[in-house]
NUZA-826357 format. One record per residue: residue in three letters; x, y, z of N, C-alpha, C in turn. Coordinates in steps of 0.02 Angstrom, whole numbers, padded with zeros to 5 digits, always signed. Atoms other than C-alpha are relative to their C-alpha. Layout:
BEGIN
ALAXYZXYZXYZ;...
This chain:
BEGIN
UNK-00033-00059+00030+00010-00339+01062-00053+00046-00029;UNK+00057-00054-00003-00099-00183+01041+00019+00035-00057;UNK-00015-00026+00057-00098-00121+00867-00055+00047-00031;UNK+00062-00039+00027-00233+00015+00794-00015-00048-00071;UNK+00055+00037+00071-00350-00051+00655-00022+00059-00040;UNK+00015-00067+00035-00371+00088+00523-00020-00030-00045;UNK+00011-00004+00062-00461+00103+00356+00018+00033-00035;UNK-00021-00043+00057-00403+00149+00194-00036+00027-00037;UNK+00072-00050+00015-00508+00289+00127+00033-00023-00079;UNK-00023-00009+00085-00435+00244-00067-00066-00009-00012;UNK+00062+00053+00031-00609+00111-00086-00047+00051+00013;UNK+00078-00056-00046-00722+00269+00002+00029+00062-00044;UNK+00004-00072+00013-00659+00427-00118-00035+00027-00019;UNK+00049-00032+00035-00814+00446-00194-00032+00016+00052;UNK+00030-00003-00011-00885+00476-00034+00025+00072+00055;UNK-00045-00073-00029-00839+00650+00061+00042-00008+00094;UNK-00063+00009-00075-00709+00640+00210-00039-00012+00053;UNK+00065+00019-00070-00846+00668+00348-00040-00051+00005;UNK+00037+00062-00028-00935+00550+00308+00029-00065+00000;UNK-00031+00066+00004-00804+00404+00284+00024+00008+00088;UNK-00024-00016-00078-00753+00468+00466-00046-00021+00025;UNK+00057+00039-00060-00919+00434+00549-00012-00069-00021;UNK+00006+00063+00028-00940+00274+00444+00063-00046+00040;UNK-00046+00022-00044-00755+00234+00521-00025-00027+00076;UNK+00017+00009-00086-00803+00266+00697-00034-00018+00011;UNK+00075+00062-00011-00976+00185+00688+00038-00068+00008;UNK-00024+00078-00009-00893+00015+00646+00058-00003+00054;UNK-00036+00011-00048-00759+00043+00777+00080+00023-00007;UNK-00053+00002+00008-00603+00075+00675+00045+00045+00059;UNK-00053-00036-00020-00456+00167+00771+00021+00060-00041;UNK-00015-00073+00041-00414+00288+00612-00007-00011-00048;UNK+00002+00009+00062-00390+00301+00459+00070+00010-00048;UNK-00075-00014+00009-00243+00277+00329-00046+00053-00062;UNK+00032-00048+00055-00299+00422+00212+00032+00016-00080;UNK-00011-00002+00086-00300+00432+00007+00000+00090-00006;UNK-00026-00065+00031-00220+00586-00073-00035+00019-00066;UNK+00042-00032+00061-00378+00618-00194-00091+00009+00035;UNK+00092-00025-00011-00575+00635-00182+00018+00042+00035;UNK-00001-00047-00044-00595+00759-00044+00051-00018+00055;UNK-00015+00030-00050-00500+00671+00073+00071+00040+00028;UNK-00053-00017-00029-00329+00732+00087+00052+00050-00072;UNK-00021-00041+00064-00278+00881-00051+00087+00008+00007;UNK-00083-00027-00018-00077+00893-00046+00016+00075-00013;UNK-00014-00064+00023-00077+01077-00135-00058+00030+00065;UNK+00027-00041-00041-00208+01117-00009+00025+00012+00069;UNK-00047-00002-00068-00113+01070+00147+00068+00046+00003;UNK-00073-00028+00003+00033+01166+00096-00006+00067-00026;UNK+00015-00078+00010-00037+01338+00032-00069+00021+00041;UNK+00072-00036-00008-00193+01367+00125-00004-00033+00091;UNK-00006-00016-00053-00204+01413+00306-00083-00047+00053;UNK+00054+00039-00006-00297+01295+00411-00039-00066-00024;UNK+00021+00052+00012-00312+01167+00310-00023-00078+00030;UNK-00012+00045-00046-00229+01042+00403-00021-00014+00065;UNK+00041-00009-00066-00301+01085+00561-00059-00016+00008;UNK+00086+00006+00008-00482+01066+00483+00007-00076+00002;UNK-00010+00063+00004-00423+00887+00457+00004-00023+00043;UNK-00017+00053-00082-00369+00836+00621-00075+00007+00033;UNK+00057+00004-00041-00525+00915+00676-00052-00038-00010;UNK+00037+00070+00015-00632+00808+00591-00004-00078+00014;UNK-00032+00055-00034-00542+00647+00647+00002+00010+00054;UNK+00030+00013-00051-00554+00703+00808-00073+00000+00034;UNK+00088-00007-00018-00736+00749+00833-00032-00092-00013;UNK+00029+00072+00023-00754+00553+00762+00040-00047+00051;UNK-00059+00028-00026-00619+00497+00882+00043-00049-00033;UNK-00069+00030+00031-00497+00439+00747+00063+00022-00016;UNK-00087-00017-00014-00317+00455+00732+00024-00008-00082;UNK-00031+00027+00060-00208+00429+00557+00074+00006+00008;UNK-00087+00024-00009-00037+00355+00566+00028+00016-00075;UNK-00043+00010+00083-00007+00355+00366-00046+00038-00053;UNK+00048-00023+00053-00068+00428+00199+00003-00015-00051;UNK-00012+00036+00069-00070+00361+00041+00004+00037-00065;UNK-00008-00039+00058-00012+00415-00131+00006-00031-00043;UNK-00030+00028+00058-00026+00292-00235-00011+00000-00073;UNK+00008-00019+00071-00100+00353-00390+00046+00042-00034;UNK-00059-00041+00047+00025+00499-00417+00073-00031-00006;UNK-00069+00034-00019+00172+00373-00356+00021-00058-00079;UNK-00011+00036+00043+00128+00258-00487+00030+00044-00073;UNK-00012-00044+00068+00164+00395-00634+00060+00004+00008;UNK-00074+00002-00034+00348+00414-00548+00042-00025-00082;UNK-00044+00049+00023+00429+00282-00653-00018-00032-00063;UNK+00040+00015+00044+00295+00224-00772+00012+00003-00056;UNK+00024+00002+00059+00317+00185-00964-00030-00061-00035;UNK+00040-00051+00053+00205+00209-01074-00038+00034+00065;UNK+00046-00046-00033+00125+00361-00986-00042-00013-00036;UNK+00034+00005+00056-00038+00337-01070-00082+00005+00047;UNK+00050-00029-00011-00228+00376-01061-00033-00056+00082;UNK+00018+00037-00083-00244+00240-00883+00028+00052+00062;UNK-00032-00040-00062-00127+00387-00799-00045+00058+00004;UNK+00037-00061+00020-00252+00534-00882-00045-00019+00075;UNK+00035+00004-00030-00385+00450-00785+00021-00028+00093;UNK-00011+00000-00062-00293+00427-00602+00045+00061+00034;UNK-00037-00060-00042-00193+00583-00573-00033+00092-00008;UNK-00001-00058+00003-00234+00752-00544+00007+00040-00061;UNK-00009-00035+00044-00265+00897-00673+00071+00015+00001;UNK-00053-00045+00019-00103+00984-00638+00060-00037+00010;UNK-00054+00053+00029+00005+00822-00637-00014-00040-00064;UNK+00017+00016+00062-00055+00768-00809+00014+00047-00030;UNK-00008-00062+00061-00050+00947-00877-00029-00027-00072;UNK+00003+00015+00049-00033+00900-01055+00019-00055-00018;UNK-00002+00076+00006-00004+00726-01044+00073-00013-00043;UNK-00077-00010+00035+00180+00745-01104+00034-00058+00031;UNK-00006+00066-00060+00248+00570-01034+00065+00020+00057;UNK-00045-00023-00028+00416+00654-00965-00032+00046+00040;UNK+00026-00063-00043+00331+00799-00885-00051-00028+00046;UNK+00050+00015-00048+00186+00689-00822+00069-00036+00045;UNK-00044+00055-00073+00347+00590-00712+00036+00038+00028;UNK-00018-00054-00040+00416+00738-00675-00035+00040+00063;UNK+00044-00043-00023+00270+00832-00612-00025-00076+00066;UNK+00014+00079-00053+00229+00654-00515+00034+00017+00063;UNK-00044-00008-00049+00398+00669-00425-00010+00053+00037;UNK+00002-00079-00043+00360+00836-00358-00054-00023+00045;UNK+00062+00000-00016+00190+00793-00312+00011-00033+00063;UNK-00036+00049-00066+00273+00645-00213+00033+00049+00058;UNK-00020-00026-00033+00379+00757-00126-00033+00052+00055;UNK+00069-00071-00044+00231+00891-00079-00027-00050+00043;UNK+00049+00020-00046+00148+00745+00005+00056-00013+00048;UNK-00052+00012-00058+00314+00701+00098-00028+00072+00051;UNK+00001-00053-00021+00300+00874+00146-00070-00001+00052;UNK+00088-00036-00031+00098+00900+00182+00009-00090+00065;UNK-00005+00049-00047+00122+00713+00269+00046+00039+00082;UNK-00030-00043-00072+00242+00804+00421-00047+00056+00016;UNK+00057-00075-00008+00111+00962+00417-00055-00035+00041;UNK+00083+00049-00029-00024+00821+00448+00016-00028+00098;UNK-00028+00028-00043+00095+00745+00601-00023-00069-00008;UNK-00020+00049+00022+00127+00585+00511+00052-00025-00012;UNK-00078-00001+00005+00277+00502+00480+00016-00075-00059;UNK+00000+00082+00070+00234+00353+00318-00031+00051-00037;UNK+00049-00001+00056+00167+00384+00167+00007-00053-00040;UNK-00006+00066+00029+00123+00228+00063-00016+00014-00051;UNK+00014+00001+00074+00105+00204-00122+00035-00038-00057;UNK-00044+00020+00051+00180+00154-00277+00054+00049-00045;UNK-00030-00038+00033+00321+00195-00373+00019-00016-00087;UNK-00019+00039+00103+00298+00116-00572+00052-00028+00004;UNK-00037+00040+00026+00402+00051-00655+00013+00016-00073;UNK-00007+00000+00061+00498+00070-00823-00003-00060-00042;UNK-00028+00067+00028+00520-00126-00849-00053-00059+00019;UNK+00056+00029-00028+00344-00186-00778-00013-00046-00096;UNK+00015+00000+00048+00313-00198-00970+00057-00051-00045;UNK-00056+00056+00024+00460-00327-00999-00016-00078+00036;UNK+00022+00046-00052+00370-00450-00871-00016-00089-00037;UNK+00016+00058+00045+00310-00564-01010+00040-00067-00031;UNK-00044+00048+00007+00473-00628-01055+00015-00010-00089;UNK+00006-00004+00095+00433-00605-01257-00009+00059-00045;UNK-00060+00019+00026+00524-00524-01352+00042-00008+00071;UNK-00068+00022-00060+00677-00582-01218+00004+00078+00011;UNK-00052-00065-00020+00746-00417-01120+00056-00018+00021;UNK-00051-00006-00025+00917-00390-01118+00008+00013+00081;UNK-00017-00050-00050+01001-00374-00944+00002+00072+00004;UNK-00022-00071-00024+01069-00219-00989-00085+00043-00004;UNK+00054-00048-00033+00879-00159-00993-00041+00005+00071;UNK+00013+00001-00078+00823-00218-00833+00060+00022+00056;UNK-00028-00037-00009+00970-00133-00772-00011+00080+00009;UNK+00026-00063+00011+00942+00022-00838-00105+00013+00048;UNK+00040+00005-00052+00756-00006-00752+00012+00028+00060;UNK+00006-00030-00082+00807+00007-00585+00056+00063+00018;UNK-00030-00066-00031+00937+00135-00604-00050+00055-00014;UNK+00046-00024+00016+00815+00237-00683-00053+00040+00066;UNK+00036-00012-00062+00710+00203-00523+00034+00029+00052;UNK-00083-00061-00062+00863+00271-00419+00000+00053-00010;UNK+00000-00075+00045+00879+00410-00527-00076+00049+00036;UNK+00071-00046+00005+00700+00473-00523-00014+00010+00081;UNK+00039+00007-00047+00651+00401-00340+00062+00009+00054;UNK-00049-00010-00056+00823+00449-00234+00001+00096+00028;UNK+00005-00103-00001+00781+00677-00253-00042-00011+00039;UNK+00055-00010-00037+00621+00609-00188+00014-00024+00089;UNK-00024+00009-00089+00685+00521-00030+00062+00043+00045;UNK-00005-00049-00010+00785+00668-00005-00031+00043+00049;UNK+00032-00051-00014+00666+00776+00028-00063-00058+00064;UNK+00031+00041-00073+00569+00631+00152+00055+00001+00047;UNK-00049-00005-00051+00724+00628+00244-00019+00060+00045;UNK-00015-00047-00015+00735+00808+00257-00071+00021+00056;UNK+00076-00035-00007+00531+00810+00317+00018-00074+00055;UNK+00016+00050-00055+00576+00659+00441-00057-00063-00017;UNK+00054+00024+00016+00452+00540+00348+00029-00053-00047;UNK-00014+00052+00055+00461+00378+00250-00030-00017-00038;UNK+00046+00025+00058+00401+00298+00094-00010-00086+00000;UNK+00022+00081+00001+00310+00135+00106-00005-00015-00065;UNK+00039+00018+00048+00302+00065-00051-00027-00076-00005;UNK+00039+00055+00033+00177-00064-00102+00011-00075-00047;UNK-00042+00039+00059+00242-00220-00163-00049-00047-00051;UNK+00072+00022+00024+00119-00265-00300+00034-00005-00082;UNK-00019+00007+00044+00144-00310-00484-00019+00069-00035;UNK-00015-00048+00004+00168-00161-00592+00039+00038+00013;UNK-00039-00019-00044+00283-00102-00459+00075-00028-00040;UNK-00088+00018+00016+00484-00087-00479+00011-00070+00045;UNK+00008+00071-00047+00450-00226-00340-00054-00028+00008;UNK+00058+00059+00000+00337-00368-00348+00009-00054+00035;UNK-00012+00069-00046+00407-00507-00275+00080-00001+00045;UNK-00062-00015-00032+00558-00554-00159+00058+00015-00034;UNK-00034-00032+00012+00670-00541-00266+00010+00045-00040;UNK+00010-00085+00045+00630-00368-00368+00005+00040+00047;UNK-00002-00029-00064+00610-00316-00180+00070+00018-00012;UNK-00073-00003-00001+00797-00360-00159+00027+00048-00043;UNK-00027-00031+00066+00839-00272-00331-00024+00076+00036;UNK+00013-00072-00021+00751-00122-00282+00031+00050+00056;UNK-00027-00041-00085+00807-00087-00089+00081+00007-00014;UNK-00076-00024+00015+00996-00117-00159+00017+00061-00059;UNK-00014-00078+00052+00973+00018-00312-00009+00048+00039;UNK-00004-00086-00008+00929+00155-00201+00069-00021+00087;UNK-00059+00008-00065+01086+00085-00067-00038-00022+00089;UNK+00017+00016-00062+00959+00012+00069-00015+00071+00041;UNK-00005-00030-00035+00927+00178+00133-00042+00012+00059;UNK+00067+00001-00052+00802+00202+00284-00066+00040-00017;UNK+00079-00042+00018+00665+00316+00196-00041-00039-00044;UNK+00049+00054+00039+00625+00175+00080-00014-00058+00050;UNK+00018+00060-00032+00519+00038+00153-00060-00041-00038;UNK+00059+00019+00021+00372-00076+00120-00046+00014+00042;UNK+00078+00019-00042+00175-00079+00144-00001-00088-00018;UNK+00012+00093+00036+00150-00277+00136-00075-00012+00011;UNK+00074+00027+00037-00018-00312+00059+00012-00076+00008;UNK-00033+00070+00015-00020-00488+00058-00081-00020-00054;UNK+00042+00020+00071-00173-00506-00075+00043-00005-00066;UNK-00041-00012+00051-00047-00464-00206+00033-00065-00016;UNK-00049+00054-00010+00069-00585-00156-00038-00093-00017;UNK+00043+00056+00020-00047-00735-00141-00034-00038-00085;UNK+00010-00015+00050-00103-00734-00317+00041-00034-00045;UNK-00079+00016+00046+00095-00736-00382+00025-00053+00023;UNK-00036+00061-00031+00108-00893-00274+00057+00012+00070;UNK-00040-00029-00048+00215-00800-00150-00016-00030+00084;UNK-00002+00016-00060+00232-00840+00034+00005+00071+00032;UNK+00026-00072-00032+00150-00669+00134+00049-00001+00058;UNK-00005+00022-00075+00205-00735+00307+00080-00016-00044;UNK-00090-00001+00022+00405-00767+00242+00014+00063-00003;UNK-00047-00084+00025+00413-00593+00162+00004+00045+00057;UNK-00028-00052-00059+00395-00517+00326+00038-00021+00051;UNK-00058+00025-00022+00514-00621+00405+00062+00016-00056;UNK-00064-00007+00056+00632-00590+00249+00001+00084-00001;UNK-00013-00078+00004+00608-00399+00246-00037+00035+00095;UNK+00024-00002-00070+00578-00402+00454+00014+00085-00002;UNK-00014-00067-00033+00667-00208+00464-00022+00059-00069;UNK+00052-00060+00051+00562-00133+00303-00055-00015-00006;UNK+00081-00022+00012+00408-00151+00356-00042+00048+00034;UNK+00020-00058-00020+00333-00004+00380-00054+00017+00001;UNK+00091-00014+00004+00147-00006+00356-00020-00096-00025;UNK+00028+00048+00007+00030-00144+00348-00077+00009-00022;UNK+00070+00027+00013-00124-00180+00238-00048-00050-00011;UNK+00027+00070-00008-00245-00306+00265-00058+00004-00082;UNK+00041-00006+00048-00326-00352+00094+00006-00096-00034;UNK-00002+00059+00004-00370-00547+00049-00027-00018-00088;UNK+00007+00023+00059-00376-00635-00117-00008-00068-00001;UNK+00031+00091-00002-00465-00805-00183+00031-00013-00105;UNK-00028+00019+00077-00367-00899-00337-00033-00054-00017;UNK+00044+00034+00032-00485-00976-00438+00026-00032-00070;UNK-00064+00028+00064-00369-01093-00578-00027-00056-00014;UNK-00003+00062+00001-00432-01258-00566-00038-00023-00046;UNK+00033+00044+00044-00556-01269-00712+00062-00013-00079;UNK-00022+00010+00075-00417-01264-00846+00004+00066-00041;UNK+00026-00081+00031-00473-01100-00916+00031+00061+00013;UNK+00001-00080-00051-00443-00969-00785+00071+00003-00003;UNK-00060+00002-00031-00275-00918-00771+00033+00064+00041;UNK-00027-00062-00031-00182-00795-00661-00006+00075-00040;UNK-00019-00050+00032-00161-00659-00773-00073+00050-00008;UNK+00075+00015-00006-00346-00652-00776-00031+00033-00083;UNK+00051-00012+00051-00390-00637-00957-00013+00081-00034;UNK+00031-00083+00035-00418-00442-00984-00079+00003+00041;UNK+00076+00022-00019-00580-00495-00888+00001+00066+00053;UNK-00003-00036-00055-00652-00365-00753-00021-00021+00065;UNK-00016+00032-00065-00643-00367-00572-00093-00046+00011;UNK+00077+00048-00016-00801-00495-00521+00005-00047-00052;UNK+00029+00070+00031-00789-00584-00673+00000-00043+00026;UNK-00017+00090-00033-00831-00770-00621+00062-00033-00058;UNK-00053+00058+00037-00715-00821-00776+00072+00024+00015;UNK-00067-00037+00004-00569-00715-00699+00033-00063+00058;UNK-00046+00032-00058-00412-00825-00600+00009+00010+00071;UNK+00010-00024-00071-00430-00730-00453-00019+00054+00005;UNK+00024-00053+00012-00496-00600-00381+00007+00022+00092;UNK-00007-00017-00061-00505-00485-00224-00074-00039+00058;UNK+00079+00044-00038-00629-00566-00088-00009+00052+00079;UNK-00011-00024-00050-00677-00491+00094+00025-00039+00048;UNK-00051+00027-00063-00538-00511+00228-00050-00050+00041;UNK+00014+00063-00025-00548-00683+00287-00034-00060-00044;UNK+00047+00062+00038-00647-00784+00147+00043-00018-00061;UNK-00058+00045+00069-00474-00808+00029+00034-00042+00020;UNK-00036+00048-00011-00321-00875+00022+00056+00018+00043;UNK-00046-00043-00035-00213-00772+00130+00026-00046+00093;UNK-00015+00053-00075-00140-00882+00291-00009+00055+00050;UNK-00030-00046-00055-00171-00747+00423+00018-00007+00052;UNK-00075+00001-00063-00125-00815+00565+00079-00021+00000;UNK-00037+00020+00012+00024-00858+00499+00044+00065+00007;UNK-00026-00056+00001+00052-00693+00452+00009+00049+00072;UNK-00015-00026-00037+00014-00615+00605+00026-00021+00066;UNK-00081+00033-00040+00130-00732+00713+00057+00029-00042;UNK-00050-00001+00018+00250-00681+00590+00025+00077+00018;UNK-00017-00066-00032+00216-00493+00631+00025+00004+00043;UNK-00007+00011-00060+00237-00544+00787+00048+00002+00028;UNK-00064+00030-00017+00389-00622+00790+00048+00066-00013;UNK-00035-00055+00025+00445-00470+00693+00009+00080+00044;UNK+00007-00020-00029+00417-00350+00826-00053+00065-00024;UNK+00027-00053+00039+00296-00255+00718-00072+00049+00030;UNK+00070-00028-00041+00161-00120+00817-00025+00086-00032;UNK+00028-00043+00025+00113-00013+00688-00070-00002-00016;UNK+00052+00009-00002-00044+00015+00623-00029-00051-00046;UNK+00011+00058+00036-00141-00139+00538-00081+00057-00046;UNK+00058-00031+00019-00256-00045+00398-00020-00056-00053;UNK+00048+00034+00047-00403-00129+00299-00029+00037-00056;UNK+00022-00039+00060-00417-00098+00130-00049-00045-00033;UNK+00069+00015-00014-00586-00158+00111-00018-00006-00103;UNK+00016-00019+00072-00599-00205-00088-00060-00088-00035;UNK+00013+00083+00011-00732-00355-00139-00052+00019-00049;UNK+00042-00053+00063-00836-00294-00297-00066-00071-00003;UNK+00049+00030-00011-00946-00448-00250-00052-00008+00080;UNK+00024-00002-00078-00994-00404-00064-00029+00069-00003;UNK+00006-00066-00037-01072-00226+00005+00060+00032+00020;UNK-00042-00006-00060-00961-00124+00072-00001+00035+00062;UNK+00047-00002-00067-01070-00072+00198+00001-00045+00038;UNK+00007+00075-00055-01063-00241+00259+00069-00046+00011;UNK-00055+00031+00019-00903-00289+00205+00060+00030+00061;UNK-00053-00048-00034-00788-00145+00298-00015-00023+00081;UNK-00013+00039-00086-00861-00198+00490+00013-00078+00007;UNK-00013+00061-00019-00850-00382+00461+00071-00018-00014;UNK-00080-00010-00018-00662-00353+00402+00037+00011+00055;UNK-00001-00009-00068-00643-00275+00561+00014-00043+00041;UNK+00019+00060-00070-00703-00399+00683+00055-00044-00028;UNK-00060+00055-00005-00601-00530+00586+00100+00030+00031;UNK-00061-00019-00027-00438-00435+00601+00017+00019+00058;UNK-00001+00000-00087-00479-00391+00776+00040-00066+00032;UNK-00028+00076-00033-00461-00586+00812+00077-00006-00021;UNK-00079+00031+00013-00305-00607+00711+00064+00034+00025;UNK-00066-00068-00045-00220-00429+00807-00009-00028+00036;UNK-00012+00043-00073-00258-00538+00957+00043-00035+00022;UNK-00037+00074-00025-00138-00670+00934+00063+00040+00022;UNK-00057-00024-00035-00011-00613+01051+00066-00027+00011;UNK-00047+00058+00003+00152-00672+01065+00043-00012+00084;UNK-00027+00038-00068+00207-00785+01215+00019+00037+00074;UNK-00052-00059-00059+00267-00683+01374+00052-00039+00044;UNK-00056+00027-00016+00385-00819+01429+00024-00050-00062;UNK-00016+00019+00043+00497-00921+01345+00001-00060+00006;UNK+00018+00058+00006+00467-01114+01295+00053-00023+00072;UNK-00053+00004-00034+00651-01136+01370-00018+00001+00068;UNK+00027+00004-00066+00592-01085+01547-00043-00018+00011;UNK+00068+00027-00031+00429-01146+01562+00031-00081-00004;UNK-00019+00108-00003+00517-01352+01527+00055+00009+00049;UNK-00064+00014-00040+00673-01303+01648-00018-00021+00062;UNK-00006+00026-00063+00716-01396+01786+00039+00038+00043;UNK-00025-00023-00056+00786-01273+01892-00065+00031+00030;
């Protein structure tokens, strides 16, 4: 099954569009899933300024890469988010922060979301992936107890805010992958469930399935895409190593930063965690899934000069595993 291999420019914004493009096409990728900040992909620029979009494709083609998807997940996360607070100052845009007003920054979010729905069809794309917060991420702990009726209010909330926005993806022919990652209105299978039934199952919401995330929370990667087989809509390859066993370490990881050695886990480069992939990608398999497989390339103990082509090559092998072209059934029959 023949699937493109793209990179996610989020881990490359510090470095200017052209050159994450030839860096792409050197190592071999197919395209790129492109981040909605550094230089890479402006949403206000695609949508007032003549040529923009065009300059973009041209660049991706002169490299011979393609982009199936685009990512938004810094302004996606402000969506839904409380406490707005000085972690959002430093990931969104001047003129979605404005004055850091926490209502106005989730307002100004939602719009933002919608412009990329928009600049995403301009681009001739048809995903955009990201996050959408959460009002109730911050109840996760379990202490003080939350009422139902606030985790309730949570996801209507998320209906409320995130149903104008799929609206306007409808209207632009385009869907919203979201990310199922802690933080998120969905984290695990069943917050998934909670989520896809508050906005009524509709077809513009879907998932990206990370499966680093998942691994971590103890989760089963390779189930969830058999359990959510007809919302999966994007795929990122990103691997994680859980490190628990001295006693010490625990999931949550301490307040520690990414590399610490005393942290519970941490991100590693695709192929050296804990992530089952062939498991997973039999399960794609099974699922009939031939979108694009992008590598989000994050290991704060590797290069990532060295890190981003040997991701590659491994996921090369694991897009290989093809699935069967006859069926068990006829190959043992006796007729």
């Amino acid at each position: 099954m023949t699937r493109p291999v793209t990179l996610f420019t989020g881990q490359w914004a510090d470095l200017p569009f052209e050159e994450v493009c030839a860096l792409a096409s050197g190592w071999g990728y197919d395209g790129l899933e492109i981040a909605c900040w550094g230089d890479h992909f402006d949403v206000g620029r695609a949508l007032a300024e003549p040529g923009y979009v065009a300059r973009k494709k041209e660049t991706l083609a002169e490299h011979g890469l393609k982009v199936w998807a685009i990512s938004t997940h810094l302004v996606g996360q402000a969506v839904c988010d409380d406490p707005i607070d000085e972690r959002h100052h430093g990931i969104l845009p001047a003129h979605v922060w404005g004055g850091g007003e926490p209502e106005a920054v989730r307002r100004a979010a939602a719009e933002e979301v919608k412009n990329t729905a928009r600049a995403a069809a301009l681009l001739g794309v048809d995903t955009v992936i990201g996050f959408t917060g959460s009002s109730i991420w911050k109840t996760v702990a379990m202490f003080p107890p939350a009422p139902q009726s606030m985790i309730d209010a949570g996801y209507q909330d998320f209906a409320d805010r995130w149903n104008p926005i799929l609206d306007v993806f409808d209207a632009e022919g385009v869907r919203f992958a979201h990310e199922v990652h802690p933080s998120e209105i969905a984290y695990d299978h069943h917050t998934t469930v909670r989520a896809l039934e508050a906005i009524g199952r509709r077809p513009a919401f879907g998932l990206n399935w990370d499966p680093s995330h998942m691994v971590w929370q103890d989760l089963d990667p390779a189930g969830f895409i058999l359990d959510f087989a007809d919302r999966i809509y994007h795929v990122d390859c990103k691997d994680a190593k859980v490190r628990v066993g001295d006693g010490r370490r625990g999931r949550l990881s301490s307040h520690l930063a990414w590399a610490d050695p005393r942290r519970g886990w941490d991100f590693v480069s695709t192929g050296h965690g804990d992530v089952p992939w062939e498991d997973c990608f039999r399960a794609l398999n099974s699922i009939g899934y031939t979108g694009p497989i992008s590598i989000e390339w994050e290991d704060a103990g590797m290069d990532r000069l060295d890190g981003a082509p040997e991701a590659l090559a491994y996921i090369r092998r694991m897009n290989a595993i093809t699935p069967p072209t006859a069926s068990f059934d006829a190959a043992f029959s006796s007729e």
